[in-house]
C-alpha positions in Angstrom: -9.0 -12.0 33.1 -9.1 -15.4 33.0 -6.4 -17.9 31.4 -8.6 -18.3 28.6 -9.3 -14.6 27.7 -5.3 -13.8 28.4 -4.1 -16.2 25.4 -6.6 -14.8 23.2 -5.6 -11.4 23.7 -2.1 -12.2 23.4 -3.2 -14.0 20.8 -4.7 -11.6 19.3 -1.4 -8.8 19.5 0.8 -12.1 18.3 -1.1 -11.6 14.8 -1.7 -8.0 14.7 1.0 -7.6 11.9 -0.8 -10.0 9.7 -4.6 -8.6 10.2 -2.9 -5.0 9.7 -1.9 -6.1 6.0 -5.2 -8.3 5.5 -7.4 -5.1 6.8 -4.8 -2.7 4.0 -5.6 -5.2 1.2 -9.0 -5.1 1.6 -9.9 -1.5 2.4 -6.3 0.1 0.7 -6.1 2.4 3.1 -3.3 2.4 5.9 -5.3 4.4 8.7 -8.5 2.6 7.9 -6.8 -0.7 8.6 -5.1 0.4 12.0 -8.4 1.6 13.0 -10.3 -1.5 11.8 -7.3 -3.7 13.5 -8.2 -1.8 17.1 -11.7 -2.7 16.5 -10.8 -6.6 16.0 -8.9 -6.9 19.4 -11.6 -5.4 21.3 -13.9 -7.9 19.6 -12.2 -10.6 20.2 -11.2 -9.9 24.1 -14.9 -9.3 24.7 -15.6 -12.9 22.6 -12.5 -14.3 24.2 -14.5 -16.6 26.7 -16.3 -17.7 23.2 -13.6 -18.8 21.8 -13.8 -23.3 21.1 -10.1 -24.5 20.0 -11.9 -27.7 19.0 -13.9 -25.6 16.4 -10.9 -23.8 14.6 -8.0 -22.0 15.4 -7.3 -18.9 17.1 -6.4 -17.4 13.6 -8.7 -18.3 11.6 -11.2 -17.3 14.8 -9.7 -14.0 13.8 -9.3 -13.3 10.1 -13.4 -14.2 11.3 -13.7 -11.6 13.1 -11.6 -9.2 10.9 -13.6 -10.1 8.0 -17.0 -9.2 9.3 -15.2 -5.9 10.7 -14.0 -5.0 7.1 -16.8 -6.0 5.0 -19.4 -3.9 7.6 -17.0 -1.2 6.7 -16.6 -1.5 3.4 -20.6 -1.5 2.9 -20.8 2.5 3.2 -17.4 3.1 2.0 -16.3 4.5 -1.3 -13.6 2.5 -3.4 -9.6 3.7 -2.7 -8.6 4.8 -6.3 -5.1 6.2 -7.6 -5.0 9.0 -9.8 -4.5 6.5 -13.0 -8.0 5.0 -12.3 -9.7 8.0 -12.7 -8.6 10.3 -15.5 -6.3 10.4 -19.0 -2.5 11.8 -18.2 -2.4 15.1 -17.5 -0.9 18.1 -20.3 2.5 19.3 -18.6 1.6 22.6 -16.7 3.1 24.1 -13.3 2.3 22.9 -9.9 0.1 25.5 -9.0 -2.5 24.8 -11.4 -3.1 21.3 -10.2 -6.6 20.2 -8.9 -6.3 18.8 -5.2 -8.7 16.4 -3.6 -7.9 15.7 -0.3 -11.6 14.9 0.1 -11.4 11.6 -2.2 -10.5 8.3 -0.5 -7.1 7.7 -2.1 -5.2 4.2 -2.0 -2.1 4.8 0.5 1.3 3.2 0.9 1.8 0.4 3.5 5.2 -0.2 5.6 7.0 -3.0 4.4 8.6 -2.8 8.0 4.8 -4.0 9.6 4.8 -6.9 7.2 6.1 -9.5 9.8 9.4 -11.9 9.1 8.2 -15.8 8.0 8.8 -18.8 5.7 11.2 -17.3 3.0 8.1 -18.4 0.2 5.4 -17.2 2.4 6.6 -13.8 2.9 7.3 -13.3 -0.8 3.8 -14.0 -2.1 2.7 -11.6 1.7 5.0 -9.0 0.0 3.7 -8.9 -3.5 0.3 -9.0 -2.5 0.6 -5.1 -1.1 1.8 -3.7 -4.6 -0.1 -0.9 -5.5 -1.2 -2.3 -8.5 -2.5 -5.6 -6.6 -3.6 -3.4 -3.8 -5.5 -1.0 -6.8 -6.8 -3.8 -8.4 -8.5 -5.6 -5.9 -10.6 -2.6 -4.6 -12.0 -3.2 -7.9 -13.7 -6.3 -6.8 -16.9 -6.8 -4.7 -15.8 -6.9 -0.9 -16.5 -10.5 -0.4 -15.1 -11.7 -3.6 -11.6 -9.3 -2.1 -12.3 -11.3 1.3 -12.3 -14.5 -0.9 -9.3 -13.5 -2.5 -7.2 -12.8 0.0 -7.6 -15.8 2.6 -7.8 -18.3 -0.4 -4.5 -17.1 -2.5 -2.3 -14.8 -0.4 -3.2 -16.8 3.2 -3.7 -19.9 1.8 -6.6 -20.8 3.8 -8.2 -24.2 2.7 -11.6 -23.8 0.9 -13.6 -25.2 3.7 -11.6 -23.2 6.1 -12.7 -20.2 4.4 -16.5 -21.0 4.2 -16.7 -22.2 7.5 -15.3 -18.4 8.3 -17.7 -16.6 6.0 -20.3 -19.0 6.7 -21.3 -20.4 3.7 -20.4 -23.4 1.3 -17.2 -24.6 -0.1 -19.2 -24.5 -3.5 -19.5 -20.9 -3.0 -16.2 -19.9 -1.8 -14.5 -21.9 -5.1 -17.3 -19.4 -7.1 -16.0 -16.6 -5.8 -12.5 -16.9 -6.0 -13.2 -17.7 -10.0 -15.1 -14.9 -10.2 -12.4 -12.6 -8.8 -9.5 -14.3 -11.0 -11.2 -13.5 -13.6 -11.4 -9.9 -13.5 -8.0 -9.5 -12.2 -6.4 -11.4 -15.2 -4.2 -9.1 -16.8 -2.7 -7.3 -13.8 0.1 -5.8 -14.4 3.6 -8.4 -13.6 6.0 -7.1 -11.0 9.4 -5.6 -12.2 12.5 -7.7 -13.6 14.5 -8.5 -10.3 17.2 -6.3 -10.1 20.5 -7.2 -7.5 20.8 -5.1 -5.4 23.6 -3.0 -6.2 21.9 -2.4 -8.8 18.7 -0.9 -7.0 21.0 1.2 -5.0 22.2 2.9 -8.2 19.0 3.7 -9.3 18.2 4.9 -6.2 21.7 6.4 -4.9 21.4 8.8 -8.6 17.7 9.7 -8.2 18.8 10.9 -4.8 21.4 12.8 -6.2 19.2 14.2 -8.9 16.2 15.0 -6.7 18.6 17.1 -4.0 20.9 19.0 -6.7 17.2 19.6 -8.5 18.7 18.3 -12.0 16.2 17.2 -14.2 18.6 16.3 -16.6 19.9 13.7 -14.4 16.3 12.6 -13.6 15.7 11.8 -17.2 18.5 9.3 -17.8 17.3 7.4 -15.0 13.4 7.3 -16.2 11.5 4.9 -18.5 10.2 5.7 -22.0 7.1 4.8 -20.7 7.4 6.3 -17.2 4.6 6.8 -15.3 3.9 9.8 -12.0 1.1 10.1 -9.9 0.4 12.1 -6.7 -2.6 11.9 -4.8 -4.3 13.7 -3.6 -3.7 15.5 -7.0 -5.7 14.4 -9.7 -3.3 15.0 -12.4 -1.1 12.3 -13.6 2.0 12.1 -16.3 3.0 9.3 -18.3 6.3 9.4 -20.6 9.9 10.6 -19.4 9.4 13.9 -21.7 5.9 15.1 -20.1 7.0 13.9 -16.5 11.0 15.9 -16.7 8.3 18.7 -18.2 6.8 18.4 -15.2 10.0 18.2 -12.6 11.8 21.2 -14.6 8.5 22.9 -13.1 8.7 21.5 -10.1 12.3 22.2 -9.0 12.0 25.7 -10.9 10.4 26.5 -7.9 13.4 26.5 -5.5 13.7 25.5 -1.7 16.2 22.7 -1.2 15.1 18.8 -0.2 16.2 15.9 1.5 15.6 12.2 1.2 15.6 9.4 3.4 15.5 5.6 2.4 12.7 3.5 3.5 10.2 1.0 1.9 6.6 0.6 1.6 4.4 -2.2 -1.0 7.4 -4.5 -1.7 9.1 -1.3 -3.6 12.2 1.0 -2.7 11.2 4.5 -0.6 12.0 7.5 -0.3 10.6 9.8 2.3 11.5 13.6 0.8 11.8 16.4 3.2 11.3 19.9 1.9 13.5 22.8 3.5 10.7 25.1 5.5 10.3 29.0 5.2 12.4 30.1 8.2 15.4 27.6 6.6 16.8 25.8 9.6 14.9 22.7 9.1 13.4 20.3 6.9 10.0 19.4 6.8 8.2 16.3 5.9 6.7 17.0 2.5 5.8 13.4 0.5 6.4 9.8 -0.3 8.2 8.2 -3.3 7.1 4.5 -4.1 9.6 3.8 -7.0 8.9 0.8 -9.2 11.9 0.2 -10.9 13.6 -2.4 -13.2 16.6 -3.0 -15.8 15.3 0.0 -18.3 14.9 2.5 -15.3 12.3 4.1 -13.1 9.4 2.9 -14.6 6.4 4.5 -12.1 6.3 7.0 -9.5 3.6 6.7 -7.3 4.2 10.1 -5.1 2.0 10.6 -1.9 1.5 13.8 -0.9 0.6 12.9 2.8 2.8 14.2 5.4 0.8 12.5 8.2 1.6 8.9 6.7 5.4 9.2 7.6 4.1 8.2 11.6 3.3 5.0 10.7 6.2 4.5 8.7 8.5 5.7 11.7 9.8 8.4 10.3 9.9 11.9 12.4 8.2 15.1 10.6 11.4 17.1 10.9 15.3 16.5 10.1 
């Protein structure tokens, strides 16, 4: 390779962390966006002699290239959706009457841990652009108006940086971004900041509670207004009586479970492990995204995907 095509490509790994998240945001999906990432460095190494310094820089030569990748994509794809965007709560019945879907395209968590280190105010607004309710929200939106979005507000591309890269007018790109503030007014705010001894309260007793199975326990530590979800079911439970309902269910079952502490979409993690039939290990069973504040646990976005602990580092057995 020539000098030319070896900074590109290095270039091009140097700001893999930051296409990985721009690819999640606009497709919502965690295996899409490695997938779509690959396809970006092999684009751009067989572009690389292409590549004019004088015309714009090597990253906004990429977010070009990852753009066109995603919204090619996106044309015969179906919309990511959480359980919440597609039904009313569910009545309170036992696990084994749920519905399962693994066929539907669900949202899925992203790593915090492939979200890159920064400017302190940069990586806040990076980090609360991959909530699940952002993340939710803007699969909502037309593709390029999500495209728009993104490099306008969370990478804080100029305007005429941004048409230049879609390849249209300044005009346009100010449109667009109107267009897609206006249907995302409303989302929901993040949490009150909690310290974080406080966090690790919460967190330290929900442990406790999920491991020793006590509902009871749970409940203190839930919302009024709690909400659980857990694609690739269908059903979903809103209020702390319908969701302990629910967990009394659950953990009526038996086996035994442990949890491990990571985190994923600016929120506390927990990976749960569920003991397997022959008892001499635990298994990876699901993933807790916890929103919590002041009043408690106020959503529990569960993800029943044992493949997504890989990309979250996390082994499939204890």
């Amino acid at each position: 390779m020539t000098a030319a095509v070896d900074d590109v490509v290095a270039g091009a790994e140097a700001h893999r962390a930051e296409l990985l998240a721009y690819c999640y945001r606009m497709t919502g999906s965690m295996h899409d966006a490695e997938d779509l990432v690959q396809e970006v460095q092999v684009r751009a190494w067989r572009a690389a002699e292409s590549f004019d310094p004088q015309r714009a820089s090597l990253r906004t030569w990429l977010y070009r290239i990852a753009t066109n990748v995603c919204l090619t994509a996106l044309k015969t794809a179906q919309r990511r959706a959480l359980p919440v965007d597609l039904s009313q709560p569910n009545p309170v019945y036992g696990p084994e009457a749920l519905d399962k879907s693994p066929e539907f395209p669900w949202l899925e968590p992203f790593p915090d841990s492939l979200l890159g280190e920064g400017d302190p105010a940069a990586v806040v607004t990076v980090r609360e652009s991959v909530r699940l309710a952002f993340v939710a929200a803007l699969q909502h939106l037309p593709p390029l108006q999500r495209s728009v979005l993104i490099l306008r507000d969370v990478l804080a591309l100029k305007a005429t940086e941004v048409a230049e890269l879609l390849d249209t007018s300044t005009a346009a790109v100010n449109s667009a971004l109107q267009r897609a503030h206006a249907q995302l007014a409303g989302i929901e705010s993040g949490p009150a900041e909690l310290s974080d001894a406080e966090q690790r309260e919460f967190l330290e007793r929900y442990v406790a509670a999920f491991e020793a199975m006590d509902v009871a326990a749970l409940k203190h530590i839930l919302r009024e207004d709690v909400l659980l979800q857990m694609p690739p079911f269908l059903a979903w439970f809103h209020g702390r009586d319908a969701v302990a309902a629910f967990m009394t269910r659950v953990f009526g079952r038996g086996g035994a479970f442990r949890l491990v502490s990571t985190r994923a979409n600016d929120r506390p993690t927990l990976a749960v492990y569920r003991r397997a039939d022959d008892g001499e290990v635990f298994e990876a069973a699901n993933l807790h995204v916890l929103t919590v504040d002041t009043d408690g646990i106020a959503r529990m976005d569960l993800f029943h995907s044992p493949e997504l602990f890989r990309v979250f580092g996390l082994p499939a057995w204890l």
